[in-house]
TIZA-984695 format. One line per 5 residues: number of its first residue (from 0); their letters; for each residue x, y, z of N, C-alpha, C. Coordinates in steps of 0.05 Angstrom, whole numbers. Example, Ala and Ser with C-alpha at 12.3 -4.5 7.8 and 13.67 -1.06 7.14 Angstrom:
0 = as = 264,-114,156,246,-90,156,264,-66,156 | 257,-45,142,273,-21,143,258,1,157
end
This chain:
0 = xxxxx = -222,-1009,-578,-209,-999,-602,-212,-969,-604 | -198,-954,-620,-194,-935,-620,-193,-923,-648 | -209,-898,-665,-198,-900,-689,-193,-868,-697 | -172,-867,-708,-172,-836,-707,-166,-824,-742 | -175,-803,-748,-187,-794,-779,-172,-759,-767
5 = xxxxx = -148,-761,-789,-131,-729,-793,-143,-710,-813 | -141,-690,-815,-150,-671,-838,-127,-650,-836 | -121,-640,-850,-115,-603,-851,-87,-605,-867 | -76,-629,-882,-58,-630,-898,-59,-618,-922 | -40,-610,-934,-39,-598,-965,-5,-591,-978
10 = xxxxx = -4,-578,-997,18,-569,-1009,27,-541,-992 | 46,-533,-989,53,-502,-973,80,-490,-986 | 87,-472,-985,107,-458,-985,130,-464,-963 | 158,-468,-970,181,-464,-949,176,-437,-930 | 175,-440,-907,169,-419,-886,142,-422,-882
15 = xxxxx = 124,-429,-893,99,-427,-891,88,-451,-868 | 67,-441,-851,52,-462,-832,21,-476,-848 | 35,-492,-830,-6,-514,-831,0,-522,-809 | -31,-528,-795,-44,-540,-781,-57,-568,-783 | -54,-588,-782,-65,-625,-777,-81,-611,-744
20 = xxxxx = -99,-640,-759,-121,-643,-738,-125,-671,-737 | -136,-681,-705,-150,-703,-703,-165,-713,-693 | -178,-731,-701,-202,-741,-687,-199,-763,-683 | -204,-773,-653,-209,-800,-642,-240,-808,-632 | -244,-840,-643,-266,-850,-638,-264,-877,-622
25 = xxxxx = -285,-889,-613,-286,-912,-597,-275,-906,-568 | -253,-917,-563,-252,-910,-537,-235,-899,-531 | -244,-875,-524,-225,-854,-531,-222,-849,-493 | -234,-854,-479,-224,-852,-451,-199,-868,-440 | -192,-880,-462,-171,-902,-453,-146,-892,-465
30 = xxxxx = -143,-872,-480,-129,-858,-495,-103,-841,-472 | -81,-841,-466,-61,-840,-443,-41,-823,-464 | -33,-830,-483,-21,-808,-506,-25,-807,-530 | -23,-781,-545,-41,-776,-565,-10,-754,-582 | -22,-765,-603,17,-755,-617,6,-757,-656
35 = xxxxx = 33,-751,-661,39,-753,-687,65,-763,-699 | 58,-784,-718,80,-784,-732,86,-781,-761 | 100,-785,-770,110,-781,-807,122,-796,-823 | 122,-803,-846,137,-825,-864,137,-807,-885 | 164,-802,-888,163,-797,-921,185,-817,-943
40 = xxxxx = 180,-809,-969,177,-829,-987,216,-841,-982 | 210,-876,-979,239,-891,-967,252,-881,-944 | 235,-873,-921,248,-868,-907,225,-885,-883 | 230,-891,-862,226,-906,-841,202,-885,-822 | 183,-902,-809,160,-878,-799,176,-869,-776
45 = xxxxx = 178,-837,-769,185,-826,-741,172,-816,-732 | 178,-809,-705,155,-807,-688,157,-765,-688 | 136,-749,-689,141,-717,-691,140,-704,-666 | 109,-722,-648,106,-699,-626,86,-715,-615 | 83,-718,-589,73,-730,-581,59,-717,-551
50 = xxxxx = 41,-714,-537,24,-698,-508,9,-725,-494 | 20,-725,-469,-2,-738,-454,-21,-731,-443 | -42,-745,-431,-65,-733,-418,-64,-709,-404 | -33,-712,-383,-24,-688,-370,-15,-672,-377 | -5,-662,-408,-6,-646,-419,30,-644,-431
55 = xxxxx = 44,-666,-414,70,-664,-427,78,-675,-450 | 95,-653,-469,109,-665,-493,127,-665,-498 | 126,-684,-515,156,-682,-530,163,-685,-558 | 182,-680,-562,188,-665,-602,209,-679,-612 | 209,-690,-634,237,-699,-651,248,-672,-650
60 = xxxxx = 280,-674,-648,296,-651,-648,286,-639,-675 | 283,-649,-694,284,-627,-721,257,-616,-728 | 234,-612,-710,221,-600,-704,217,-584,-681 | 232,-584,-654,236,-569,-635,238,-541,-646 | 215,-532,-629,217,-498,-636,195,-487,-669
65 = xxxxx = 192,-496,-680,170,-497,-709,153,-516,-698 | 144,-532,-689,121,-549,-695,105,-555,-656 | 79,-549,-652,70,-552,-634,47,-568,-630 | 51,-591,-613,30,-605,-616,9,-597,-588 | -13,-607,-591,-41,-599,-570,-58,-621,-563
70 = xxxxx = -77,-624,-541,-100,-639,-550,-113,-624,-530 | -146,-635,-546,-168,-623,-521,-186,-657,-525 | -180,-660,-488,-193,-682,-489,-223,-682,-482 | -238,-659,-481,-263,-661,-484,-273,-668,-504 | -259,-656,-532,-267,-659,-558,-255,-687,-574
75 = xxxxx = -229,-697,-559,-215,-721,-574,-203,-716,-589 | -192,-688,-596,-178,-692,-605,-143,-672,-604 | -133,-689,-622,-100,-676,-624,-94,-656,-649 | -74,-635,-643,-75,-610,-666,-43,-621,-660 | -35,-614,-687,-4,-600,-694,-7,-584,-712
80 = xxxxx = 11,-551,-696,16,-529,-713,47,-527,-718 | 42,-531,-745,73,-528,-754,79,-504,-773 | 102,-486,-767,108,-466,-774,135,-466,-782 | 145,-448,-794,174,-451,-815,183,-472,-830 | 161,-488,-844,172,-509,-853,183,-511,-879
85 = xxxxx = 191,-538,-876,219,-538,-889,216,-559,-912 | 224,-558,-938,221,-579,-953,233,-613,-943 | 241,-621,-927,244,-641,-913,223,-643,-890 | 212,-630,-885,186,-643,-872,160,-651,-895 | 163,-653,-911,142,-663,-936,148,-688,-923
90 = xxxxx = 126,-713,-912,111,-733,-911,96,-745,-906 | 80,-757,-902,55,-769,-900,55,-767,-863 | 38,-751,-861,35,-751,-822,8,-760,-814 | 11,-783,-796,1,-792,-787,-4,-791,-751 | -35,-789,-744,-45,-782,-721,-35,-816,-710
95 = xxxxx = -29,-807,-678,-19,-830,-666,-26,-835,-638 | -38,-856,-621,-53,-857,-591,-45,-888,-584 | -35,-873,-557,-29,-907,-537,-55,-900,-525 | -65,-924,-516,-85,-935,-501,-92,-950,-486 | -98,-958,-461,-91,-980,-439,-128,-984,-448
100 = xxxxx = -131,-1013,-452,-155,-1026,-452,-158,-1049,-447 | -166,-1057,-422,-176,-1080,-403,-136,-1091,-406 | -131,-1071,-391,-106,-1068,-381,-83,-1083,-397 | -83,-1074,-421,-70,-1076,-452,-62,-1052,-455 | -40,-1043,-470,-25,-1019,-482,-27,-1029,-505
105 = xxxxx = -48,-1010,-527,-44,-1011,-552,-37,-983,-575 | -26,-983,-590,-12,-971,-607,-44,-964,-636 | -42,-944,-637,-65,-942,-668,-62,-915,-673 | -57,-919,-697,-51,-898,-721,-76,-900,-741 | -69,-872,-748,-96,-862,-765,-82,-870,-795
110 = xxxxx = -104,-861,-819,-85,-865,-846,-70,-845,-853 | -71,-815,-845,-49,-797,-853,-59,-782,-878 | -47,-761,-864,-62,-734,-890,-24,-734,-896 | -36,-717,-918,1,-718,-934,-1,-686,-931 | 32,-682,-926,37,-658,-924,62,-645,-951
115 = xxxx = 62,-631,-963,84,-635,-984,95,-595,-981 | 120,-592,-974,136,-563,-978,151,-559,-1006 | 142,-545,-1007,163,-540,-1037,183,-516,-1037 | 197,-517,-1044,223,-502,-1042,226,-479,-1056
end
């Protein structure tokens, strides 16, 4: 199992950046990609940004270019820095990790810090 706990969410200004953070626990050696995603209010969860072990990512187009995601896997954990944002990125983002365990691919999401832009 795997459990992972976000912080660094808040209210911001349009143009303005924040930083999300995360932390993974249990078994975190089994951990193969380490990402983020978002839900905001009636809209369906999507996926933001996502890094594998080897360091490649990838971005929903409407964050390409503003939003960068990281991980340091000594520490366990995953950063997204997001910059220019936009009142449509206000929603609930949630830390996200595939994991191969006793050769299972599992899916686990954290509960999500809320992010809100105001206009």
């Amino acid at each position: 199992q795997v459990q992972l706990v976000e912080s660094g969410g808040g209210l911001v200004q349009a143009g303005g950046s924040l930083r999300l953070s995360c932390v993974a626990s249990g078994s975190t050696g089994s951990i193969l990609v380490f990402g983020w995603y978002r839900q905001a209010p009636g809209k369906q969860r999507e996926l933001v940004a996502t890094v594998t072990t080897g360091g490649t990512t990838n971005y929903a187009d409407s964050v390409k270019g503003r939003f960068t995601v990281s991980r340091d896997n000594a520490e366990n954990m995953v950063y997204l820095q997001m910059s220019s944002l936009k009142p449509e990125d206000t929603a609930l983002y949630s830390c996200y990790a595939n994991a191969r365990i006793r050769n299972l691919y599992n899916n686990y999401w954290g509960q999500g810090t809320q992010v809100t832009v105001s206009s």
